[in-house]
N, C-alpha and C positions, 0 to 999 in steps of 0.2 A: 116782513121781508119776503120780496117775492122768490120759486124756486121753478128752474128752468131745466127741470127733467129732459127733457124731449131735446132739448139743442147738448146736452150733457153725453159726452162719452166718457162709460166708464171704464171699457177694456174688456177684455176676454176676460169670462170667470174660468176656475181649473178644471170647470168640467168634471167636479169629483165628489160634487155635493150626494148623490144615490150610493157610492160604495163608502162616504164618509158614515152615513145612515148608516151600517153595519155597526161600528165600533162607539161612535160617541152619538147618539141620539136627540135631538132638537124636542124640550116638552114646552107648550104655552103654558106661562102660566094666567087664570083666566082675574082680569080683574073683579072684585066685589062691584056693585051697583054703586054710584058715587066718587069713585076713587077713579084721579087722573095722574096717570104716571108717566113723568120724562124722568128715566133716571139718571143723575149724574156721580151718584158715589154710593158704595157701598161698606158695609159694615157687619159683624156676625154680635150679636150679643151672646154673655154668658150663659142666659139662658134658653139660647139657642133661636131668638126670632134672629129677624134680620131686616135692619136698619137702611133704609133707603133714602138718600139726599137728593132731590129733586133740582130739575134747574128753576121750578115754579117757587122755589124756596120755602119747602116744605121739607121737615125729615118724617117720613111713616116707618111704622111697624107693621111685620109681616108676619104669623107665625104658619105652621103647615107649609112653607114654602116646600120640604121635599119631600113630600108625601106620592105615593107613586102617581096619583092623579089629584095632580094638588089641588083643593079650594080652598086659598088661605082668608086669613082671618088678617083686615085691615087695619088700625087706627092713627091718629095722626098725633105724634107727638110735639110738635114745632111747627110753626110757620114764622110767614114777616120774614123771610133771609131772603137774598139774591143770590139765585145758580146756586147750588151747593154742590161743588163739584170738588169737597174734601173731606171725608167724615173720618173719624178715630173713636174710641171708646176709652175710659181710663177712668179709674175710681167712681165710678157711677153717674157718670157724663159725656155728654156728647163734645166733641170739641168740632164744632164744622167751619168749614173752610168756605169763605162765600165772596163775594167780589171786594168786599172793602173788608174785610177783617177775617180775623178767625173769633169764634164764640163757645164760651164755655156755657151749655146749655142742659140744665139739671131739674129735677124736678124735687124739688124740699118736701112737700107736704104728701106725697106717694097715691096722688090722683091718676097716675099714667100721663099725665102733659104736662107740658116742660114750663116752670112758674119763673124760673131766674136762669137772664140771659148774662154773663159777665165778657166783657171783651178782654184776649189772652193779649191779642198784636194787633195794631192800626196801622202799623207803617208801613205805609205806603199809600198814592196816593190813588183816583178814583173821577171819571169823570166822560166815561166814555164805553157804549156796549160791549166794545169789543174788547175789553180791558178786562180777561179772564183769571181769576185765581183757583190754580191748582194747589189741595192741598194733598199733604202724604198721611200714613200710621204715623205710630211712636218708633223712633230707635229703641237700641236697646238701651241708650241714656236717656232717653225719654223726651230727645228734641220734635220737633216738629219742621217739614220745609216745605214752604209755600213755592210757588214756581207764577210768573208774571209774567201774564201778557202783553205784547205791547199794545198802546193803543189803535193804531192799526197798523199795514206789515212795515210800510216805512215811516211810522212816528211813535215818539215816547213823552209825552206829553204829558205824562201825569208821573211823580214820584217815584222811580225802580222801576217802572214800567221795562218789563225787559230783563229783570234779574232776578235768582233765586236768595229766599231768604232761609235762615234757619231760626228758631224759636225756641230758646234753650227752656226746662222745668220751671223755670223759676221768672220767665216771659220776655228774657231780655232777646232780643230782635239783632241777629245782624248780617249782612250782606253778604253773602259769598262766593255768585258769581253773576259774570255780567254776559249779554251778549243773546241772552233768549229771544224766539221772537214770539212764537203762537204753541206753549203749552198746553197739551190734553192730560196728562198725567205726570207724579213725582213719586217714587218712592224706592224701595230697597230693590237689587239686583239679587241674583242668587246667592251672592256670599257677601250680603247684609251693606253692600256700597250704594249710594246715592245716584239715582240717575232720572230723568224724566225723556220725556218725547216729545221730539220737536216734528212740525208738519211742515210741507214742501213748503217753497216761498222763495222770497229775496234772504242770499247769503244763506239757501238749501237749497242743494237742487232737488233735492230729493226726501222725502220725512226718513227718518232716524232714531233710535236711542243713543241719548248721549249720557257722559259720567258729569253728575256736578261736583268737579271736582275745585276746592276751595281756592279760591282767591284765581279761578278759570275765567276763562273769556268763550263764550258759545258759539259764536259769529258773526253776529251783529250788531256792529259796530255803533246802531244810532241810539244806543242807550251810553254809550260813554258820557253823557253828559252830566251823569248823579253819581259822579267818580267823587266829584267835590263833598259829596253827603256818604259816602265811605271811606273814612282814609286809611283802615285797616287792611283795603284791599290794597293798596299801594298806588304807583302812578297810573295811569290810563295806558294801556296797553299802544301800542304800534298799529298803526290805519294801517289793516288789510288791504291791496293790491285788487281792484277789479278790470278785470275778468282772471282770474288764479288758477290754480288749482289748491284744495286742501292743504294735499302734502309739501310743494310749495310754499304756501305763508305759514303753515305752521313752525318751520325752520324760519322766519323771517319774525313773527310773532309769540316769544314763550307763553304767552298765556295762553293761548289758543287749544282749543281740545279737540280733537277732530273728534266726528260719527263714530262711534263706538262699533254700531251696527248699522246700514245702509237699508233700507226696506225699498228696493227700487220700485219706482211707480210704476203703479195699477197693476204689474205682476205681482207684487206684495205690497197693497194696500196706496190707498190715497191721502189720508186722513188720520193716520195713527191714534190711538186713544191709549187711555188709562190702562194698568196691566197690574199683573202680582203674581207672588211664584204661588208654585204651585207645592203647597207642604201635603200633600192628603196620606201621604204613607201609603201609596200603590191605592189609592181608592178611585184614584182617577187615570188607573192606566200605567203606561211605562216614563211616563214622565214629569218624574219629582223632580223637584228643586230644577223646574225649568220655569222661565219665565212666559206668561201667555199673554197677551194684549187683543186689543181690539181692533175694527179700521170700522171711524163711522163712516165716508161715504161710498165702502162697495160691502160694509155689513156682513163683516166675517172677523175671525180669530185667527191668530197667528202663534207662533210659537218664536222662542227663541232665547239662545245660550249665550255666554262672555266670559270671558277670561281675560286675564290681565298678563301681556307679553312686553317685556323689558319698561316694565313701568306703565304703559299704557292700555287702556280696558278697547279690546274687540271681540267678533263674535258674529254669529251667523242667525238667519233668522228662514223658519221653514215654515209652509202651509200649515195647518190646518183642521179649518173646520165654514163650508163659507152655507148660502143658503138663509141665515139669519135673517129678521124680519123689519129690521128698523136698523137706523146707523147706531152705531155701538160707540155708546160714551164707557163707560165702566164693565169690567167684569170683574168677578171676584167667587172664590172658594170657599162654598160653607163648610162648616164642621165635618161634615159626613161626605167632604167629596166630589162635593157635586159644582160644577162652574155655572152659575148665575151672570147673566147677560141682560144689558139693556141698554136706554139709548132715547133717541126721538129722533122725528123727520122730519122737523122743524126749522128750518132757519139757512138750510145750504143742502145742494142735490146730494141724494143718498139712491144705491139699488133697492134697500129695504122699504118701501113704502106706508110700513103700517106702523101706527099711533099705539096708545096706552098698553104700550108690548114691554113684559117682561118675560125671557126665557130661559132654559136653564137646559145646560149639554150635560147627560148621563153618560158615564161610560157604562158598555153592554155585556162587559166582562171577556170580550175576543180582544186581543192587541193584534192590531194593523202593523202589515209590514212598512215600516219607515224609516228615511233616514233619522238618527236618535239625537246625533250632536256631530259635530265638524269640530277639530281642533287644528293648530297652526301648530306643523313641526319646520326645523329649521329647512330641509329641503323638499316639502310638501305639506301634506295634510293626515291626517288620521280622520276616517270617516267611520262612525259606530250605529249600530244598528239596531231596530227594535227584539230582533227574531235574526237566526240565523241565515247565513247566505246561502246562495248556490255557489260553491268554491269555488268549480272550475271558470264559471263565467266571471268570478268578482277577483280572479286572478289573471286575467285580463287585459291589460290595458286598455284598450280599444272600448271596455265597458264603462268608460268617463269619457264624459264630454266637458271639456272647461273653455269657459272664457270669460276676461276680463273687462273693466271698465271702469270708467270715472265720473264725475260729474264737472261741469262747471263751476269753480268757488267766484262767485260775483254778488253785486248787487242788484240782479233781474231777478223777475222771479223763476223760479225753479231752474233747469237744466236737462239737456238731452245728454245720454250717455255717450260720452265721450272718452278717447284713446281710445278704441278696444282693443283687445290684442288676445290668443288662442296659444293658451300655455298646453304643455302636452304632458301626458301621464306617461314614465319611461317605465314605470312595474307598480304591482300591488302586489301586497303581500297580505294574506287571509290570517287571520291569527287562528290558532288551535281551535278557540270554542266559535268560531264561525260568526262572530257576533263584531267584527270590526278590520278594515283593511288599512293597510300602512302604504300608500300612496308617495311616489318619489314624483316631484313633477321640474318639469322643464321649463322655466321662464314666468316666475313668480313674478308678484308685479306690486312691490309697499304702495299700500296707500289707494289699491282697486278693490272695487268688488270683484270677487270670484266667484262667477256662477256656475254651477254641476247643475248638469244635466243627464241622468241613469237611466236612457232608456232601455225598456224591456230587462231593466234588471228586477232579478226575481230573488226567493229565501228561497231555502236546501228543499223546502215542500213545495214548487214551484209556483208560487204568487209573487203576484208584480207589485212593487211600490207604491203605495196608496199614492203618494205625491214624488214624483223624481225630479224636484228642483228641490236646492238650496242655496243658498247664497251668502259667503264670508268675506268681511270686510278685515281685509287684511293692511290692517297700519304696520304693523311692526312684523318681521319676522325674526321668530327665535333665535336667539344666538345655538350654533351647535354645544 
């Protein structure tokens, strides 16, 4: 497949990659002679290597991966799979997730390579490149959910193409939501709920996390056709209205789930990938049990929270870490902390240009002053922070810049932001330990993104905001 750099606009980067270098640090890691790495999934073994799913359909073992100047030790324990862009661990097996099935991949006779391949789930069907299967970890019940792509953005041609599955212990398969188009990632949110990432397109304007939640409709609508090979899920939902808006057909379609979170284009990301929280117990900084994801084609990290307000999962998603050296399929947290990054420059325009790159973001032990989390109060926002403020400035109004916006819900592809509207901050209020402001604001807007913008806002020791945008997609506002 040919890639067309040069006619490709990717957008302004933040311009923040040298003061990111302070706090979280970019290491290569360098490959062994022989070893060709696209990574698409990762994994930590017990014994602390760490498990690479390839899209060349290879899973390797890495050990030394975080050693201060890594030279790790490679070998390959699998091959023969297509894209591995699922990997789990569980009783002393691999279970990888690859275009046409998931595989319980083990090794009996304790050679270090894998001798028995068993298939967990088939279901579904297979027939076309673009027909990607995302897989997730274990829940805590020990299901499995794949996430389908369609076969390409306006067809479903092949079996679920377009719907997440789940894979209970015991391997039975079944449907639970429909309406996917081009999954990069599936797995747990911060407080253990189900969600994956959807990328711009037709019926998106924009990439997003969304909640899979059971017996949902995602968007798009050209997979309702294998409604007949679910009947658990119920009847076929209500044909979405194009050109719409979200919050619009959601009220016209109950099954319907809107963006959870809204990652507007090229300001946060083109490409959304794979993601996972972040458990390290402060080893990565001030932001545990936050969720971090990837963007393969402008090759950076994102951050980003959710909550669930009158029933419904939203949430804000913030900068950073950009600079990265290839497009980011997976990242993921080893043992000790450290977030593992990788990817390939293979197949669609990426900023990151370079091949067989694995790398891996240290924190340096300084925490960056940053916005920390956004939440949704009934007549504004609560904004928290990494390090304390400067009071008199963060009490303020004038020290918030907000505005709204929407996207297109149609069946084009993608969307320009549209409605916007300039809701206004009427007070903040600085709490006691300096560490969060209780914002009253004027003309909230269900169902826009709201963008903050804090410039030359600074903490009580007078540094600026590593990054002064965030952005919350507000579906629901809280009841008082």
């Amino acid at each position: 497949m040919l890639r067309v750099h040069a006619a490709e606009s990717f957008g302004d980067t933040w311009g923040t990659a040298e003061r990111e270098e302070a706090f979280y640090r970019i290491v290569n890691v360098p490959m062994p002679d022989g070893v060709y790495l696209e990574a698409g999934s990762f994994v930590s073994l017990p014994d602390g290597r760490l498990a690479v799913g390839t899209r060349r359909g290879e899973i390797l073992l890495f050990s030394g991966i975080s050693e201060e100047k890594p030279r790790p030790q490679v070998t390959t324990f699998a091959g023969g799979l297509d894209e591995v862009l699922g990997l789990a661990w569980r009783d002393g097996a691999f279970f990888a997730t690859h275009a046409t099935e998931i595989s319980r991949i083990s090794d009996t006779n304790g050679d270090g390579r894998a001798d028995r391949y068993d298939t967990v789930s088939d279901a579904w069907g297979f027939g076309h490149y673009h027909e990607y299967a995302l897989g997730s970890k274990f829940d805590a019940a020990g299901n499995l959910y794949v996430a389908l792509g369609l076969s390409e953005s306006y067809h479903s041609k092949a079996l679920f193409r377009g719907w997440a599955l789940k894979i209970s212990p015991d391997g039975k398969t079944v449907p639970i939501c429909s309406g996917l188009r081009s999954p990069l990632g599936v797995g747990e949110n911060e407080h253990g709920e189900m969600f994956y990432v959807e990328s711009q397109g037709p019926w998106n304007g924009s990439c997003s996390l969304k909640h899979l939640k059971p017996g949902g409709f995602m968007g798009h609508p050209v997979s309702f056709n294998w409604y007949a090979f679910a009947p658990e899920m119920g009847p076929v939902p209500v044909m979405p209205n194009s050109p719409s808006r979200m919050e619009t057909e959601r009220k016209r379609v109950p099954e319907l789930v809107p963006y959870a979170v809204v990652f507007p284009y090229k300001k946060m990301g083109r490409s959304i990938s794979a993601f996972e929280v972040c458990r390290a117990g402060g080893k990565f900084g001030p932001f545990d049990n936050q969720i971090f994801l990837g963007d393969y084609t402008l090759s950076m990290v994102m951050r980003a929270t959710t909550e669930k307000v009158n029933g419904v999962w939203q949430g804000a998603c913030y900068p950073f870490r950009e600079g990265l050296g290839t497009g980011i399929l997976a990242v993921h947290f080893t043992t000790d902390g450290k977030l593992i990054t990788g990817g390939t420059n293979r197949g669609w325009p990426v900023r990151g240009m370079k091949d067989n790159l694995l790398q891996r973001i240290d924190w340096t032990g300084r925490t960056p002053f940053e916005i920390l989390e956004i939440r949704a109060q009934p007549d504004g926002f609560t904004v928290h922070f990494t390090r304390p403020v400067d009071p008199l400035q963060a009490a303020r109004p004038e020290s918030y810049a907000l505005q709204t916006y929407t996207h297109i819900y149609h069946q084009g592809y993608g969307s320009p932001e549209v409605d916007q509207t300039r809701p206004v901050v009427v007070s903040a209020e600085v709490a006691p330990d300096g560490r969060s402001v209780r914002l009253r604001v004027k003309g909230l807007m269900q169902g826009h993104v709201h963008e903050f913008h804090l410039p030359e806002f600074k903490s009580s020791d007078g540094e600026l905001l590593l990054h002064d945008r965030a952005y919350y997609t507000l579906n629901e506002i809280p009841k008082p």
